[in-house]
TIPA-862794 format. One line per field, with one value per residue (C-alpha): y, x negated, z negated; residue number from 1; residue in one letter. Coordinates in Angstrom, 3 decimals. Example, Ala and Ser with C-alpha at 12.3 -4.5 7.8 and 13.67 -1.06 7.14 Angstrom:
BEGIN
c2 = c(-4.500 -1.060)
c1 = c(-12.300 -13.670)
c3 = c(-7.800 -7.140)
nr = c(1 2)
rest = c(A S)
This chain:
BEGIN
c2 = c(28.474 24.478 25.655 27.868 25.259 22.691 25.073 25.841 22.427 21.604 24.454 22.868 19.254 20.112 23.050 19.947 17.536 20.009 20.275 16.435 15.971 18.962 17.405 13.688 14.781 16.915 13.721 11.347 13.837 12.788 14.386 14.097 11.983 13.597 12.388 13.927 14.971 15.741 17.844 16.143 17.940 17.884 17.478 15.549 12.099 9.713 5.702 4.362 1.525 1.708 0.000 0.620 0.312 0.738 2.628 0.687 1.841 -0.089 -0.587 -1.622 -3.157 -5.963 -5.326 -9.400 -10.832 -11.597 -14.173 -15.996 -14.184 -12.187 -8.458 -6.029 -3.856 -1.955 1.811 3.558 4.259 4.022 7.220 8.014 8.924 7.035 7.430 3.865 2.518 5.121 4.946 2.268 0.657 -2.144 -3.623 -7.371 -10.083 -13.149 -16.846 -17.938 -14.618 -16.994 -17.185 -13.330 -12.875 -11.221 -14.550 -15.545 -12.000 -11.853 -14.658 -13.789 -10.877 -12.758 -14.793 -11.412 -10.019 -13.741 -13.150 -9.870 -10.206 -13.169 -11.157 -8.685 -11.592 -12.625 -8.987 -9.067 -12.516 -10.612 -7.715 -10.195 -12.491 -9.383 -7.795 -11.164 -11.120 -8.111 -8.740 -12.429 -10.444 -7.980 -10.781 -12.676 -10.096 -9.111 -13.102 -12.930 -9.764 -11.322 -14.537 -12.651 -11.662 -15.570 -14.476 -16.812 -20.046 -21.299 -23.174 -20.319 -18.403 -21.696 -21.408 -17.514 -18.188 -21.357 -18.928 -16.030 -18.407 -19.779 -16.338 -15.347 -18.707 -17.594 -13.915 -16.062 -18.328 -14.928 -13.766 -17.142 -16.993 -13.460 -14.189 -17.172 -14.938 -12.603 -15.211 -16.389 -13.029 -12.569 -15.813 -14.622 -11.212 -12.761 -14.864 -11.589 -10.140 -13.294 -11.881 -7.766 -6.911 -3.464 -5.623 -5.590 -2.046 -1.513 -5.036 -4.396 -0.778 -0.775 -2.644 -6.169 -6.204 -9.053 -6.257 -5.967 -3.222 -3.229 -0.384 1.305 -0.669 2.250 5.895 7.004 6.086 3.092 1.730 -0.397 -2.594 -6.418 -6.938 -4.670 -6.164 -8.024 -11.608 -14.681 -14.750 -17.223 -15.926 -14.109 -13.169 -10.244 -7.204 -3.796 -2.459 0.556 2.408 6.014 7.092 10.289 8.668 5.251 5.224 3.530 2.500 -1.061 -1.821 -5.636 -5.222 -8.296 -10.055 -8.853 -5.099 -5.610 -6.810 -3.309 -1.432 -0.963 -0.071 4.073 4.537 7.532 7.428 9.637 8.772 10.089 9.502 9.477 12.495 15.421 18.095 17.289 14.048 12.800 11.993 8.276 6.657 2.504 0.782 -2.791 -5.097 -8.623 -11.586 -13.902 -13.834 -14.957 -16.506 -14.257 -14.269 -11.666 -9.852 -11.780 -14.685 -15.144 -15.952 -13.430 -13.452 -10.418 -9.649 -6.834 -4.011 -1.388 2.234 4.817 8.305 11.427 13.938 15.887 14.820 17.821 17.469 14.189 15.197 12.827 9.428 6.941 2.819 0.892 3.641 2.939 4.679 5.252 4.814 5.500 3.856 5.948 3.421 5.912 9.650 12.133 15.923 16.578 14.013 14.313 13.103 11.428 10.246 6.431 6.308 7.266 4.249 1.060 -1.871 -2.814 -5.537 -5.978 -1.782 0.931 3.759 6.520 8.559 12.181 15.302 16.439 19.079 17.569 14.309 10.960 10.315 6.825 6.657 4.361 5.426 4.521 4.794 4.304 3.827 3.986 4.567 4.178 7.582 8.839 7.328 8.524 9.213 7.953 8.664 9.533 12.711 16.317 18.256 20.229 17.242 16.333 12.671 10.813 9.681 6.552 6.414 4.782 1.528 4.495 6.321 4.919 5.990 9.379 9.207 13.304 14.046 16.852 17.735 17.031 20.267 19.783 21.185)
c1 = c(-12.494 -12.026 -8.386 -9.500 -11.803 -9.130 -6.487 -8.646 -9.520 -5.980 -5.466 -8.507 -7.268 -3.637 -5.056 -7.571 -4.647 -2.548 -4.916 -5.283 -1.264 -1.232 -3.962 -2.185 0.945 -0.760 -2.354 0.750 3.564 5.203 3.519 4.984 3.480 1.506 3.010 2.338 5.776 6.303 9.640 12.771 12.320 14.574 12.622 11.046 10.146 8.784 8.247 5.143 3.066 -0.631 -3.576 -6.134 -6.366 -8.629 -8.541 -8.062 -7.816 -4.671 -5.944 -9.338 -10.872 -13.799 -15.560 -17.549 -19.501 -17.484 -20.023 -23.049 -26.354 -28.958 -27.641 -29.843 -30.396 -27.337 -28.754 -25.182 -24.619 -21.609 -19.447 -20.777 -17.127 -16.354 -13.718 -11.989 -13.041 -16.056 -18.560 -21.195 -21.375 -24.172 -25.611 -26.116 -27.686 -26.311 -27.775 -27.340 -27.639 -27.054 -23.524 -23.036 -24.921 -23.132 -21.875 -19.802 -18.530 -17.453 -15.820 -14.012 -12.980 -11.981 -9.504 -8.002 -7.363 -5.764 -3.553 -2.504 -1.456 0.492 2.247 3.095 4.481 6.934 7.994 8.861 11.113 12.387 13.632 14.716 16.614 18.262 19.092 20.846 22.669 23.698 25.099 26.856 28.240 29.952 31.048 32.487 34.649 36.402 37.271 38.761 40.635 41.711 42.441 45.068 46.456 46.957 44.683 41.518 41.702 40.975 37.969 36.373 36.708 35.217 32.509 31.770 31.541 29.387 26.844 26.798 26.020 22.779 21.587 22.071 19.793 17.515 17.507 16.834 13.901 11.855 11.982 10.423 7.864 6.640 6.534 4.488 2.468 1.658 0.365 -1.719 -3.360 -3.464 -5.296 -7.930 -8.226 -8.799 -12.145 -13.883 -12.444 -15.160 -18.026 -17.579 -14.721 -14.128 -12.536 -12.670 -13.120 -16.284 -17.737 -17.470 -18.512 -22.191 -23.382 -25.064 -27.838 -27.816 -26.612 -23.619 -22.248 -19.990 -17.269 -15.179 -11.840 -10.573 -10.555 -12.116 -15.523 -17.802 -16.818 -19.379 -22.272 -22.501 -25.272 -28.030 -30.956 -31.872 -30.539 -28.876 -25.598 -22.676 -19.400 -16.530 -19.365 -18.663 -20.861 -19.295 -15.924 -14.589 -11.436 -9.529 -10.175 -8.522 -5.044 -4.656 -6.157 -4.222 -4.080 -3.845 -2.989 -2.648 0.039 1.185 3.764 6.406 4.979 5.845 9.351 9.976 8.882 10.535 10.145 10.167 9.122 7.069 2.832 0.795 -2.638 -5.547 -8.546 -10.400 -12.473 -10.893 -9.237 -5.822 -3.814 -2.636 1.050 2.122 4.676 5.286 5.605 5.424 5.272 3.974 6.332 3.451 1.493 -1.960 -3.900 -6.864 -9.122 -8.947 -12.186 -11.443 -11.177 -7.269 -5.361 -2.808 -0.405 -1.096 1.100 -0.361 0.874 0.915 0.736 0.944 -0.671 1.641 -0.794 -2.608 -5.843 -7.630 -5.991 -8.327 -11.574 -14.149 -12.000 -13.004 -12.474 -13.065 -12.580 -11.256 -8.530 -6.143 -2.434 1.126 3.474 6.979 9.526 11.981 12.058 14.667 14.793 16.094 16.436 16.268 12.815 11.225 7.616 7.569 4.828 7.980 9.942 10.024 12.097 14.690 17.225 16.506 17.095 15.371 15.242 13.187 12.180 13.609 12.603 15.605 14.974 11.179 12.816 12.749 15.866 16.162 17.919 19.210 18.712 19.943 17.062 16.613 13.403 10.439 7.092 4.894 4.272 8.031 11.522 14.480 16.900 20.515 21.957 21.109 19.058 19.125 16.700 14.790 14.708 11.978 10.543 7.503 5.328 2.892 5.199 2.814 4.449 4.421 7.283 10.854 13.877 14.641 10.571 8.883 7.431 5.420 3.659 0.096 -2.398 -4.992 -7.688)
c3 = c(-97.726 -97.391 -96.532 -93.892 -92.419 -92.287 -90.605 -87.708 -87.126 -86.974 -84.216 -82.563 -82.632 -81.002 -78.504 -76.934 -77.093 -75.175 -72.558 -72.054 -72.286 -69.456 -67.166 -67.979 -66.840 -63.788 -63.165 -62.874 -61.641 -58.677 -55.355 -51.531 -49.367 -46.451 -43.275 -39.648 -38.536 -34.490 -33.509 -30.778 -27.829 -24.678 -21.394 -18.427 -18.681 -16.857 -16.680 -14.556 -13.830 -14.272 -12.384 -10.518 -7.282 -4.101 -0.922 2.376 6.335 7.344 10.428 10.761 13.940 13.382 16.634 17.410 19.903 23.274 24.264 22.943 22.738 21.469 19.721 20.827 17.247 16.290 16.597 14.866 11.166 8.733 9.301 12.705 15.259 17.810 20.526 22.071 25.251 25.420 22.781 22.937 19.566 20.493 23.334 23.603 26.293 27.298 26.591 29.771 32.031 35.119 34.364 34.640 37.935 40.878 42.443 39.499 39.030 42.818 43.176 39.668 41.420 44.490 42.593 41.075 43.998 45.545 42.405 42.984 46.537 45.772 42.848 45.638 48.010 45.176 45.047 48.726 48.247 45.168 47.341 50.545 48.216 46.660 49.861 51.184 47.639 48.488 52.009 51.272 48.178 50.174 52.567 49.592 48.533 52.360 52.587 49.431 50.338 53.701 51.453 49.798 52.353 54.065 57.243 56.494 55.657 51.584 52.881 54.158 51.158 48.980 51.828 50.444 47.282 47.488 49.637 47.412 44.381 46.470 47.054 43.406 42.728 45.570 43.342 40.272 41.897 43.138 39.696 38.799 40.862 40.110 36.369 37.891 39.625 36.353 34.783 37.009 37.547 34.343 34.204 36.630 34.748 31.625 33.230 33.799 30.654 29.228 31.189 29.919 27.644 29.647 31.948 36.175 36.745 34.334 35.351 39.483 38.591 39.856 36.551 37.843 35.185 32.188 29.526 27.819 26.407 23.139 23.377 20.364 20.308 18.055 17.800 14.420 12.192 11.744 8.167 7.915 9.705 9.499 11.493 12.105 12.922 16.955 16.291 18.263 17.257 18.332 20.302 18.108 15.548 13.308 13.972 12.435 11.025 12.974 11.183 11.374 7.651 8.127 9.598 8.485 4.880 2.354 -0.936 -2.689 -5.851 -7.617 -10.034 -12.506 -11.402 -14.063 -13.288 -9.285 -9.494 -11.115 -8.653 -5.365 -1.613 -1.309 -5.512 -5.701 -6.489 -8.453 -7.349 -10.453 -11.132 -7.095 -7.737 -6.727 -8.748 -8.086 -8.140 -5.002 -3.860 -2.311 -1.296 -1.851 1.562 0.952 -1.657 -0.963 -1.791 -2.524 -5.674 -6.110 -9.351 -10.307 -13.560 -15.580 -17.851 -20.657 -18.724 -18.501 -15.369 -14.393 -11.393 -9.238 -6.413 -3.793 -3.458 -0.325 -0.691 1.988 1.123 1.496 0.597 3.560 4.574 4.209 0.397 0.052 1.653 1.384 -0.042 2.005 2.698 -0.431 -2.810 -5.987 -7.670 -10.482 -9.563 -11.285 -9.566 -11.122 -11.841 -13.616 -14.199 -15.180 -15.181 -18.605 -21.355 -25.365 -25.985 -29.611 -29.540 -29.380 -32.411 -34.740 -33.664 -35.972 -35.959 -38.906 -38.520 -35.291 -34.490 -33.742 -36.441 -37.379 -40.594 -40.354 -42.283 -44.228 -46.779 -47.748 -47.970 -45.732 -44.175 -42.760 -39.456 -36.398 -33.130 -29.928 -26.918 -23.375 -21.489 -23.317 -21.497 -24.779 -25.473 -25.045 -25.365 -24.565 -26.715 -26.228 -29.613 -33.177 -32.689 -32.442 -30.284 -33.315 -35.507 -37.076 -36.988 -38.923 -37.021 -37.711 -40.796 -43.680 -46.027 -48.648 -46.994 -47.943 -47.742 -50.430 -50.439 -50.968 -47.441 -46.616 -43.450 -43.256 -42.042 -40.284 -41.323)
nr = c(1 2 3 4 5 6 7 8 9 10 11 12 13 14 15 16 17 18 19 20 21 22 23 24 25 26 27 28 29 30 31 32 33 34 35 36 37 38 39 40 41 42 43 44 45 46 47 48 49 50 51 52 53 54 55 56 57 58 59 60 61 62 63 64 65 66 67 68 69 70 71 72 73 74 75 76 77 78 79 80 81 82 83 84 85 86 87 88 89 90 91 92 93 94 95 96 97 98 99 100 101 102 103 104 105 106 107 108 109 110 111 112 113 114 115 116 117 118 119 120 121 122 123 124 125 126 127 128 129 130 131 132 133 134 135 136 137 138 139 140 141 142 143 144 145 146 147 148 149 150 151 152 153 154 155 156 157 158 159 160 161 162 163 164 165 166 167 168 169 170 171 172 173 174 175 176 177 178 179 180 181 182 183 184 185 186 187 188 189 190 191 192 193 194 195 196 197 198 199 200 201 202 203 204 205 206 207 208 209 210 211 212 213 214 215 216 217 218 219 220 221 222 223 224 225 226 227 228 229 230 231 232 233 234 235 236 237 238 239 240 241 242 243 244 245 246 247 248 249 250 251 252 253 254 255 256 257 258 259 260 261 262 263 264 265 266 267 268 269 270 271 272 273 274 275 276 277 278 279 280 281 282 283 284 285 286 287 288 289 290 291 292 293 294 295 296 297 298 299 300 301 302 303 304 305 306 307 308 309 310 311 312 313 314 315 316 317 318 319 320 321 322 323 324 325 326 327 328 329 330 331 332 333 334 335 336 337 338 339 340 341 342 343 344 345 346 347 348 349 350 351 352 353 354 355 356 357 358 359 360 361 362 363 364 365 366 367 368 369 370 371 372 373 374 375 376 377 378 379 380 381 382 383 384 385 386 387 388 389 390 391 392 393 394 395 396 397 398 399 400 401 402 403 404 405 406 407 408 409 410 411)
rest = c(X X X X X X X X X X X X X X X X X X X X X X X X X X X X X X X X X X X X X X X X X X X X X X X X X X X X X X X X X X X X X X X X X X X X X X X X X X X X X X X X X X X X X X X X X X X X X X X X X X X X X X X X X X X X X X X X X X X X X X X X X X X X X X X X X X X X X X X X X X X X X X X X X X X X X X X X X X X X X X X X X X X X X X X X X X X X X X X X X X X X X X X X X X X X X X X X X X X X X X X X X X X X X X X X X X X X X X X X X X X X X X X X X X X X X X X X X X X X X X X X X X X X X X X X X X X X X X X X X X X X X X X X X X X X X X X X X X X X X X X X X X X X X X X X X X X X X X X X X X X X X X X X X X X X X X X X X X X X X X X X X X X X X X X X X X X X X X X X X X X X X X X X X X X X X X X X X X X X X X X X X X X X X X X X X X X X X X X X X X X X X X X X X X X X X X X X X X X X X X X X X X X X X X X X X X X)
């Protein structure tokens, strides 16, 4: 009976050391490390700048004050189309209205036409002076003919030519004096410009009261007001922006300074980000060869250097962008059509080369690589790599080389 007893608690003893030898050695055996593994690929690729950037009319007119006095209250809005020379933007009144009475504007227009009749006189002397040149020209060349020939004299021939150089002087001096005469109508023009910028024709045209009327110098849409309200403002004040949103609109972009001197006149733009459901094309038109300082968020000062971009997409592709807009731009510095790709998280530096972990038969197989650009998501691959490999990537301290990998699920 004791026999029995001690037999079984033998079996007992070694059956629960079993089991803890088992789990031990469960325990400690050697596992492969979990790693997330992504697959060479052959492919597009490209390399691009980033910023962001804001929308711009390239031309934009600033439409100011032509004299001093009081701005009658601006009764357009923002967006409101305008055509040049014909819509009435504002309406203003003079400080002094005496100096835009009919007297002054008469004898403003009085001196315009003096100007004009002596711009046609110096026509006329033009066309005299040429005919003479002309004539004595023709008479120069039969002396010289008869010269050759020993029938005049040598004198009279230096005679011929000394005449038909004063007439081509005489030609010279008319031209002169009508370039004389421009100016000085243009001169007289430019005084009743001062009183009404339409010019002559709208100032002579009936219109004798104190008012002046502000006309669209552009074709397009009122960007924005300046001054609303009645006030007295000075000469050459600003009073609105007027701009042709759906023709000249443009994008600009402050890159930093080692960013711009990769990109080049004619690089292609991807344009993201300005609220519509597709991206936008561009085209870079000019990049500024001045820098300028400016502070960054964190308080750092970068050199930015401006950047143009001209938009290639349709307009009725970017249907309500507008001036001032801001946007998300990719500026493509380098692209190809089919390159062997490796995600640029798998890339790590040893001895000063690039290398990568690669999955060879659940083990990690150290490797250098040769690559190309690298846009921080994708490199290219110049040598080293298959397409169909696969890579590590964020490859842990606890991966070495002849380390167990296996592929991490995702659950």
């Amino acid at each position: 009976m004791a026999r029995a007893k001690k037999r079984s608690r033998f079996v007992l003893t070694t059956a629960v050391g079993l089991l803890i030898a088992g789990a031990l050695a469960a325990a400690f055996w050697p596992r492969p490390t979990m790693v997330d593994l992504a697959e060479v690929t052959r492919g597009s690729m490209m390399v691009t700048i980033n910023e962001e950037g804001r929308t711009r009319v390239s031309e934009a007119y600033v439409v100011s004050t032509p004299v001093a006095g009081r701005l009658q209250r601006v009764a357009v809005d923002p967006g409101d189309a305008v055509v040049r020379g014909e819509t009435t933007v504002a309406h203003m009144l003079p400080t002094n209205p005496a100096a835009l009475d009919i007297r002054t504007r008469e004898q403003a227009l009085s001196a315009v036409q003096a100007a004009q009749a002596a711009v046609r006189v110096a026509h006329a002397d033009l066309n005299a002076a040429k005919a003479s040149e002309d004539f004595v020209a023709g008479e120069l060349q039969r002396t010289e003919s008869l010269a050759e020939r020993g029938i005049t004299s040598e004198a009279a021939l230096q005679r011929a030519r000394q005449e038909f150089r004063v007439t081509q002087a005489t030609v010279e001096t008319a031209e002169a004096a009508i370039a004389m005469r421009e100016a000085d109508l243009a001169n007289t023009q430019a005084q009743l410009i001062g009183f009404d910028d339409q010019g002559l024709a709208s100032v002579m045209d009936g219109q004798h009261s104190d008012d002046i009327p502000l006309y669209a110098p552009a074709t397009g849409r009122i960007l924005r007001i300046i001054q609303q309200s009645e006030t007295t403002l000075p000469a050459g004040a600003p009073i609105m922006e007027i701009g042709d949103v759906e023709g000249d609109l443009e994008v600009v972009v402050d890159l930093i300074s080692s960013d711009a001197v990769q990109v080049g006149q004619g690089d292609r733009v991807i344009i993201d980000d300005w609220g519509g459901t597709d991206a936008l094309a561009g085209e870079v038109v000019r990049i500024d060869p001045f820098g300028i300082t400016k502070t960054s968020a964190l308080g750092v000062e970068e050199q930015r250097v401006p950047v143009t971009i001209a938009l290639s997409s349709p307009a009725p592709d970017r249907s309500g962008l507008g001036h001032g807009y801001r946007v998300e731009v990719r500026i493509v510095v380098w692209e190809a059509a089919d390159v062997l790709r490796v995600p640029s998280s798998a890339l790590f530096r040893v001895n000063n080369r690039w290398t990568v972990f690669v999955e060879n038969e659940g083990l990690a197989d150290l490797r250098e690589i040769e690559i190309g650009s690298n846009n921080g998501v994708t490199a290219e691959v110049l040598g080293g790599l298959e397409a169909g490999e696969q890579v590590v990537i964020y490859p842990s301290a606890a991966v070495q080389t002849g380390s167990a990998i296996a592929k991490r699920v995702v659950q």
